[in-house]
C-alpha positions as protocol buffer text, in pm:
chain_id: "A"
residue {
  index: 1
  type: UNK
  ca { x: -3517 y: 1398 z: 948 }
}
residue {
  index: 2
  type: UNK
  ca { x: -3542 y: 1132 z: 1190 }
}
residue {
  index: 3
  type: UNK
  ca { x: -3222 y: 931 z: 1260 }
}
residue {
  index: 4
  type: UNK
  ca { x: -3205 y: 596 z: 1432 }
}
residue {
  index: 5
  type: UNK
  ca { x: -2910 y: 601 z: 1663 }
}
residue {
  index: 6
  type: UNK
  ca { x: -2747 y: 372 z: 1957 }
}
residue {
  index: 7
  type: UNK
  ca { x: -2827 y: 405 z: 2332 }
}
residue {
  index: 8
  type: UNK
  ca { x: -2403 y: 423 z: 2396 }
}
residue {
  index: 9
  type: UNK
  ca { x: -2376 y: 730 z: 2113 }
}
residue {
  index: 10
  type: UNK
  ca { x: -2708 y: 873 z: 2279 }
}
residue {
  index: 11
  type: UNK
  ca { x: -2563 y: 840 z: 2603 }
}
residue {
  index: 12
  type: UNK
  ca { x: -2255 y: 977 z: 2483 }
}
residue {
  index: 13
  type: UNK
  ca { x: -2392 y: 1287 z: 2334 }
}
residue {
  index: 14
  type: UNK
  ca { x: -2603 y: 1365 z: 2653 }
}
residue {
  index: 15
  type: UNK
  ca { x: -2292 y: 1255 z: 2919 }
}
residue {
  index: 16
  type: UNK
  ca { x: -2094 y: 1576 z: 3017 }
}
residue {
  index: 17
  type: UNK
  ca { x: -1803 y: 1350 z: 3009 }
}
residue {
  index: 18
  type: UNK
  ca { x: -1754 y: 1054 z: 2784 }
}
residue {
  index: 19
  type: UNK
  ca { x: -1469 y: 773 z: 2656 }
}
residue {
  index: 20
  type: UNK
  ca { x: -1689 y: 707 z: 2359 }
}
residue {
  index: 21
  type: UNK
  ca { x: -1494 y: 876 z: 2037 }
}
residue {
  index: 22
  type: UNK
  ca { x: -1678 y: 921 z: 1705 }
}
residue {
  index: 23
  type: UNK
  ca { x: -1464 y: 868 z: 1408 }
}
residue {
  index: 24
  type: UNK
  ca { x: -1539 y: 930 z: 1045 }
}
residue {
  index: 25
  type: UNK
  ca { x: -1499 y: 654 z: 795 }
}
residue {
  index: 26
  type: UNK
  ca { x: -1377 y: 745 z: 451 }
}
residue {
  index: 27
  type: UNK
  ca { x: -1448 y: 541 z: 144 }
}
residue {
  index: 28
  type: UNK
  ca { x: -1335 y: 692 z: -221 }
}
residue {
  index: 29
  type: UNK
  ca { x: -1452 y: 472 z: -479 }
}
residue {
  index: 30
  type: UNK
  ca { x: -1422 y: 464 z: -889 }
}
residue {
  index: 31
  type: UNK
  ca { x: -1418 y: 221 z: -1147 }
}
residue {
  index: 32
  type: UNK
  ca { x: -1101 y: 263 z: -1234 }
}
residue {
  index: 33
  type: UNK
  ca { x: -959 y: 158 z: -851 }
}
residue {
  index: 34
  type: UNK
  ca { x: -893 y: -208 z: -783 }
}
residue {
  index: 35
  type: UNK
  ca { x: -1047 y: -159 z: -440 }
}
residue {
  index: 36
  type: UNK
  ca { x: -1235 y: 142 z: -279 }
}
residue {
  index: 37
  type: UNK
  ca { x: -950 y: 333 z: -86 }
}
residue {
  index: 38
  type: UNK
  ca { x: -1101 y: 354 z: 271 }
}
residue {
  index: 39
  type: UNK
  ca { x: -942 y: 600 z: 563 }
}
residue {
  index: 40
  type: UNK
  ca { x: -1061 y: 652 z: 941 }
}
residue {
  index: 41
  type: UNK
  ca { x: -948 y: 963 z: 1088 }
}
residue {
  index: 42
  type: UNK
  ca { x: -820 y: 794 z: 1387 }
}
residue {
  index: 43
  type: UNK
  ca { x: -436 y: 742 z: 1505 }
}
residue {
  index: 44
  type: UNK
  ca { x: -520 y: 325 z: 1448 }
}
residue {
  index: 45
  type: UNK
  ca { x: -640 y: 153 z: 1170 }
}
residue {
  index: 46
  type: UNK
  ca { x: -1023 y: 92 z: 1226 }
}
residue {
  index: 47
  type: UNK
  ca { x: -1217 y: -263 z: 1131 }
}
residue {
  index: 48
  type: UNK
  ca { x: -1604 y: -201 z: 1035 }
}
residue {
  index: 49
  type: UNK
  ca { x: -1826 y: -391 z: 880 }
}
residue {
  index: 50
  type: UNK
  ca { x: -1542 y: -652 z: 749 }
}
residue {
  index: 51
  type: UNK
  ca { x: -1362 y: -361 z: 593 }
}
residue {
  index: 52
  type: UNK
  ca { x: -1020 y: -201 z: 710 }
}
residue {
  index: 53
  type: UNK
  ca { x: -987 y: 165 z: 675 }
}
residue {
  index: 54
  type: UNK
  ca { x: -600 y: 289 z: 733 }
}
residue {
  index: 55
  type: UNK
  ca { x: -581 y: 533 z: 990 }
}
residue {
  index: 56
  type: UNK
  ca { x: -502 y: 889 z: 843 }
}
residue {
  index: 57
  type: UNK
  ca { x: -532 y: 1238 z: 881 }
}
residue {
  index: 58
  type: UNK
  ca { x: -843 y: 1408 z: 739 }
}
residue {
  index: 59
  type: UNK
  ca { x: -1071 y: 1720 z: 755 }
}
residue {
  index: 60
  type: UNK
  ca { x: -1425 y: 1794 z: 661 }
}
residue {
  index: 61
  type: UNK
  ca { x: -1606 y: 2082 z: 627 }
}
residue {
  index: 62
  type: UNK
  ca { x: -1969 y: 2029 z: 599 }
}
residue {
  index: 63
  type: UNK
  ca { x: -2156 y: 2287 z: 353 }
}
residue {
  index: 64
  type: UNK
  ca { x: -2265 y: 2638 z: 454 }
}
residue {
  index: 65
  type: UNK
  ca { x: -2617 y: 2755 z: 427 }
}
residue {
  index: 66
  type: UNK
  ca { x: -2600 y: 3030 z: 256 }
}
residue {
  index: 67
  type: UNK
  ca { x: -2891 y: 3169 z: 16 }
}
residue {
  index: 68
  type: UNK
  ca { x: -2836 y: 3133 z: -373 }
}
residue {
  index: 69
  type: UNK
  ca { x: -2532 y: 2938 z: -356 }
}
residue {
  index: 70
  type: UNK
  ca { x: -2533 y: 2542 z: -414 }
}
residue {
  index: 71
  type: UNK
  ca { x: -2463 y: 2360 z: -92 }
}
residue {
  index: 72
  type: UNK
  ca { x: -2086 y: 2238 z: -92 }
}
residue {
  index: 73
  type: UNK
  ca { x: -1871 y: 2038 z: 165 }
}
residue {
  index: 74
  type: UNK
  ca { x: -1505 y: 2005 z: 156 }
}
residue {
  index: 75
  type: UNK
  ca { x: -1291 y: 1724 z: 249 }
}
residue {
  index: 76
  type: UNK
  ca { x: -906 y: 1794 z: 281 }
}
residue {
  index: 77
  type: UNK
  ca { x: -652 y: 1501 z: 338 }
}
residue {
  index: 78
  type: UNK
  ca { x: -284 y: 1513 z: 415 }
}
residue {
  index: 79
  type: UNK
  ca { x: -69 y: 1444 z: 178 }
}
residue {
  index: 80
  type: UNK
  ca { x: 246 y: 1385 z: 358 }
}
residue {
  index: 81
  type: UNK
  ca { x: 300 y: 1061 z: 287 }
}
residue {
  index: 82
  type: UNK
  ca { x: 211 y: 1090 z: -80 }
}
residue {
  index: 83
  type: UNK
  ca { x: -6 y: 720 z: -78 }
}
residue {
  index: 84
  type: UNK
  ca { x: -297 y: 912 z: -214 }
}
residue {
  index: 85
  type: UNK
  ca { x: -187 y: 1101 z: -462 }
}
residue {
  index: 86
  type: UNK
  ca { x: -95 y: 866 z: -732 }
}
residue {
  index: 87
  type: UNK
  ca { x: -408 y: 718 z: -715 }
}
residue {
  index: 88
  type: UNK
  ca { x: -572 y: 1031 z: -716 }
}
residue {
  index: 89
  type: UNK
  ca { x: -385 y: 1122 z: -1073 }
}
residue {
  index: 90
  type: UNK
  ca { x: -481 y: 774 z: -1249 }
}
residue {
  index: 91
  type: UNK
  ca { x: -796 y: 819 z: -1235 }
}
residue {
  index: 92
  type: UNK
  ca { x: -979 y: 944 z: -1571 }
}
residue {
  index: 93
  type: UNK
  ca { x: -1312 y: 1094 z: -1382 }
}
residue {
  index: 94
  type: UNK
  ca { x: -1411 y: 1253 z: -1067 }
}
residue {
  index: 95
  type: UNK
  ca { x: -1413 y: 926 z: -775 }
}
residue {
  index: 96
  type: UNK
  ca { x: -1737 y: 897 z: -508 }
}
residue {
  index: 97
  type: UNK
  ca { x: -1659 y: 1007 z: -187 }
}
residue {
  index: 98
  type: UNK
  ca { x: -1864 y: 786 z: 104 }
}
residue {
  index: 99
  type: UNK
  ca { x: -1890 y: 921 z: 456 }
}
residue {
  index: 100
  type: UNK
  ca { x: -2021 y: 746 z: 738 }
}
residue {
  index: 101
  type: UNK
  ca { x: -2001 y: 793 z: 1140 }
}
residue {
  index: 102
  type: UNK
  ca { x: -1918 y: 544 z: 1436 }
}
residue {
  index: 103
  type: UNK
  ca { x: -1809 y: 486 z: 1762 }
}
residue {
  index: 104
  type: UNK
  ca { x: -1469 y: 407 z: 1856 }
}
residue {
  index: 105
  type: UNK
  ca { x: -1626 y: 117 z: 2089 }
}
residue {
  index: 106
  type: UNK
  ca { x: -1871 y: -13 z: 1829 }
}
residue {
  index: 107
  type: UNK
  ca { x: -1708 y: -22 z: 1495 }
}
residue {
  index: 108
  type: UNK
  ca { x: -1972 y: -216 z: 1294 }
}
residue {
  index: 109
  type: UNK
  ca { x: -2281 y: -9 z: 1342 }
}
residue {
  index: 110
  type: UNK
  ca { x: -2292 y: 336 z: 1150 }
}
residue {
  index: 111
  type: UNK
  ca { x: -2405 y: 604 z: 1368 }
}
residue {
  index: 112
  type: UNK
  ca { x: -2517 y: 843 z: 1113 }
}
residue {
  index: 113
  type: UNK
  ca { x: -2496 y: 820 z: 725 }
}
residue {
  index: 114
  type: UNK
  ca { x: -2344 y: 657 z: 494 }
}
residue {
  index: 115
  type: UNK
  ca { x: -2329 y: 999 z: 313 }
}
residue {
  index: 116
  type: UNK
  ca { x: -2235 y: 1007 z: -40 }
}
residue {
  index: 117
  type: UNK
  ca { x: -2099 y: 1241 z: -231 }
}
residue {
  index: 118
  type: UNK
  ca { x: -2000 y: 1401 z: -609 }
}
residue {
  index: 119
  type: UNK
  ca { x: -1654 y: 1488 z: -625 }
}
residue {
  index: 120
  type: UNK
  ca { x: -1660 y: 1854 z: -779 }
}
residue {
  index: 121
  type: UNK
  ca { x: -1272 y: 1902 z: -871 }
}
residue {
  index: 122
  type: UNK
  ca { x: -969 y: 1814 z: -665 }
}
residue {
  index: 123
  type: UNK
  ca { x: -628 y: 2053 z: -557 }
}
residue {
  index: 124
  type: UNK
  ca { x: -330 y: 1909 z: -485 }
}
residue {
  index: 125
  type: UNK
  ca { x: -36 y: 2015 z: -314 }
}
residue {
  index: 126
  type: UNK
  ca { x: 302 y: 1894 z: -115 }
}
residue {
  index: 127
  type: UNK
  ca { x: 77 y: 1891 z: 190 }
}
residue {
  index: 128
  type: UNK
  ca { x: -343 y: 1815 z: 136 }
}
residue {
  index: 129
  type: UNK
  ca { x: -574 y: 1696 z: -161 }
}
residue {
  index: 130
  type: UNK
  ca { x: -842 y: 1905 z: -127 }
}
residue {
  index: 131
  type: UNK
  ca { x: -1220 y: 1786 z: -276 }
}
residue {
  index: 132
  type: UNK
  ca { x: -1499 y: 1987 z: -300 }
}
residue {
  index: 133
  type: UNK
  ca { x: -1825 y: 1800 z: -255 }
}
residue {
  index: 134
  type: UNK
  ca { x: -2153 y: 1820 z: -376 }
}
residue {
  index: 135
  type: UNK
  ca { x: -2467 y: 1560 z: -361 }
}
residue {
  index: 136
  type: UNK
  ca { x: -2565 y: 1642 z: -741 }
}
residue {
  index: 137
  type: UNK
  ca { x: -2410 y: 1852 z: -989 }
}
residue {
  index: 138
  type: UNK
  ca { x: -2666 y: 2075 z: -1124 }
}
residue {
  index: 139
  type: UNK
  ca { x: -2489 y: 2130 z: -1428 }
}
residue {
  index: 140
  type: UNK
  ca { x: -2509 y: 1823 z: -1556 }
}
residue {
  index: 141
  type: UNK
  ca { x: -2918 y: 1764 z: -1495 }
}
residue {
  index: 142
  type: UNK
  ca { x: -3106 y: 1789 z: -1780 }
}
residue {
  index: 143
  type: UNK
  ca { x: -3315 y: 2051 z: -1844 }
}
residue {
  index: 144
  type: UNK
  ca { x: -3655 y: 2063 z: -1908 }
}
residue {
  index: 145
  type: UNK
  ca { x: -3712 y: 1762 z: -1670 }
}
residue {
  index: 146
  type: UNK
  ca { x: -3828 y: 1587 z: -1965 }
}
residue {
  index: 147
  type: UNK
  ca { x: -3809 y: 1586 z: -2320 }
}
residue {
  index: 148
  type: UNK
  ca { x: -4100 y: 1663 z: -2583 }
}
residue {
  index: 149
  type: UNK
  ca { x: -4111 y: 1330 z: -2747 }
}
residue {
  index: 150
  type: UNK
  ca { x: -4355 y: 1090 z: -2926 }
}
residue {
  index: 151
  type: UNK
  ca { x: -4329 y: 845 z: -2607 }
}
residue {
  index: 152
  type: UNK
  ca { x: -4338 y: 1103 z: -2288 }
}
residue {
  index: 153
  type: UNK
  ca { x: -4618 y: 1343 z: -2434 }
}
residue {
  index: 154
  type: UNK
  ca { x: -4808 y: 1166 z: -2711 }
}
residue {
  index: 155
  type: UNK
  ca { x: -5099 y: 1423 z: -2719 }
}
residue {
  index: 156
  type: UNK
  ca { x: -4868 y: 1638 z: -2869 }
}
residue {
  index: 157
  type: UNK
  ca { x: -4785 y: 1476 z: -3202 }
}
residue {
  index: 158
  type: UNK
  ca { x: -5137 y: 1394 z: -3317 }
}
């Protein structure tokens, strides 16, 4: 898949030595928030693209390839401070999770994604929330594709 990225991240990638930093930009989002809680996992508080993402500590694990198993990422954030958490509890469904990747010297244009993601239960303890992460949940497809009705296969109820 083809990916349209900046001459400073290309140049960064190829340099053998660099000051560009890539951070990751954290957005969890649900109907039930006020606002999308948005993170950076930076040691500064981040402005991009008019929104402020708070900097704290975060981990992801991108999914494994393995054969016969459904592709799943996890995301683990500190929970020292305990701001997540409560927010985490109210809510009555699983929240999205939204990814995306820029530089630390050009905030406003995304260098890859935004990724976004199913939240697929959530572990808490006294110190990380951990996510698992999935782009559908093939449980809850339907199956057959398509259902034998007067209005999707009319040739059958003649």
């Amino acid at each position: 898949m083809a990916r349209n990225v900046s001459l400073p991240a290309i140049q960064a990638s190829l340099a053998q030595q660099t000051d560009e930093v890539y951070l990751v930009l954290l957005e969890i989002s649900h109907p039930d928030l006020m606002n999308p809680i948005r993170v950076v996992n930076n040691n500064e508080d981040v402005t991009s693209n008019m929104n402020v993402y708070t900097a704290f500590p975060f981990m992801i694990q991108l999914p494994d390839d393995q054969e016969g198993r459904e592709p799943r990422a996890e995301l683990r954030i500190d929970n020292v401070s305990r701001m997540l958490i409560d927010e985490i509890r109210s809510l009555s469904t699983p929240p999205t999770i939204t990814i995306s990747v820029i530089l630390a010297s050009s905030p406003n244009v995304i260098e890859w994604g935004p990724l976004e993601f199913l939240t697929q239960g959530a572990n808490y303890d006294a110190q990380q929330i951990t996510f698992g992460l999935v782009y559908t949940i093939f449980a809850e497809e339907p199956f057959p594709f398509r259902q034998f009705d007067t209005i999707n296969f009319p040739g059958m109820f003649k």
